[in-house]
C-alpha positions in Angstrom: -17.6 19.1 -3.2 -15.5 18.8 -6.0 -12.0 17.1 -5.4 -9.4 19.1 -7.4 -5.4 18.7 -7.1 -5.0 21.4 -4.8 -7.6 20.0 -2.6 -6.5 16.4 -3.2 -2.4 16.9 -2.5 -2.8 18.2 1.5 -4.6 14.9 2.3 -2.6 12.9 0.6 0.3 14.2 2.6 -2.1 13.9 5.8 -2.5 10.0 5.0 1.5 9.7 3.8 3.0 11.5 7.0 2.6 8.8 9.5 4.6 6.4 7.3 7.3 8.9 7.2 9.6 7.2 9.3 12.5 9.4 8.1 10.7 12.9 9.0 11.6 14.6 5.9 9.5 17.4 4.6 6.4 16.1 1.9 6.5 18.2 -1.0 4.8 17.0 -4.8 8.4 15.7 -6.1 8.7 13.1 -2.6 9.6 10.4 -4.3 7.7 7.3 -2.7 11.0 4.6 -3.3 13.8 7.0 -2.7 13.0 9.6 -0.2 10.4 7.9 2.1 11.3 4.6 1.6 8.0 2.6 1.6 7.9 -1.0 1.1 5.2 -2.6 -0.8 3.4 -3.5 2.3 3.1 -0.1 3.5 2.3 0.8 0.1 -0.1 -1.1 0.0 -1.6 -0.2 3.2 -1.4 3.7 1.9 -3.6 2.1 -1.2 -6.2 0.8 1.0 -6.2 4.6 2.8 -6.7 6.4 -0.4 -9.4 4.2 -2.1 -11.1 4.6 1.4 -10.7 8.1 1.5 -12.1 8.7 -1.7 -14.2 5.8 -2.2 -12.1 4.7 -5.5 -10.2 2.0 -7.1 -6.4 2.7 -7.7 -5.6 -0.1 -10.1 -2.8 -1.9 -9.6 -1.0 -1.3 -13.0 -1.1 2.4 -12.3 0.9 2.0 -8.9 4.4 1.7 -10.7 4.3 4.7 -12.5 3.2 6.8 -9.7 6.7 8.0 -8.4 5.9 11.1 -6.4 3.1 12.2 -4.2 2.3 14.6 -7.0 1.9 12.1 -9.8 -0.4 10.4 -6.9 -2.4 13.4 -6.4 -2.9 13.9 -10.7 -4.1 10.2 -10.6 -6.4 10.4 -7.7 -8.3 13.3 -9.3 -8.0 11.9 -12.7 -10.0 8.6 -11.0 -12.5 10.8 -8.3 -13.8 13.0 -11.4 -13.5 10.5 -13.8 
C-alpha cells in the first residue's frame, strides 16, 4: 500500500494523541512546541513511534524544522516513498 499524506496525517495524530496532555484538537498547523507542549523526551519517544511505524529513519537534523504535525506528515512521506 502506498503511504500518501492523506493516509500518513490520521496516524500521525493516532500516535500524537496520547501525548496530548492538554486535549486540544490535532489539526496539520498543531504546532509541536507551542500548542502541545512536548519536551524533547517525549519527542523523542514520538520519533521512536514513527520510525517504528513506518520502518524509517527520521534523521535528527530534520527534527527542528518540523514545527507542525503537517510538516511531519510531508517529511514522513517524503522519507517512506523515498
Amino acid at each position: 500500500m502506498a503511504h500518501t499524506r492523506d493516509t500518513i496525517l490520521p496516524k500521525l495524530m493516532e500516535l500524537i494523541e496520547p501525548l496530548n496532555r492538554k486535549g486540544i484538537a490535532l489539526s496539520e498547523d498543531t504546532s509541536f512546541a507551542s500548542d502541545l507542549e512536548l519536551d524533547s523526551l517525549t519527542v523523542m519517544d514520538l520519533v521512536a513511534n514513527i520510525e517504528d511505524e513506518y520502518d524509517i529513519i527520521l534523521p535528527m537534523n530534520l527534527l527542528p524544522e518540523l514545527e507542525t504535525i503537517g510538516q511531519l506528515a510531508d517529511a514522513v512521506a517524503k522519507i517512506v516513498n523515498g
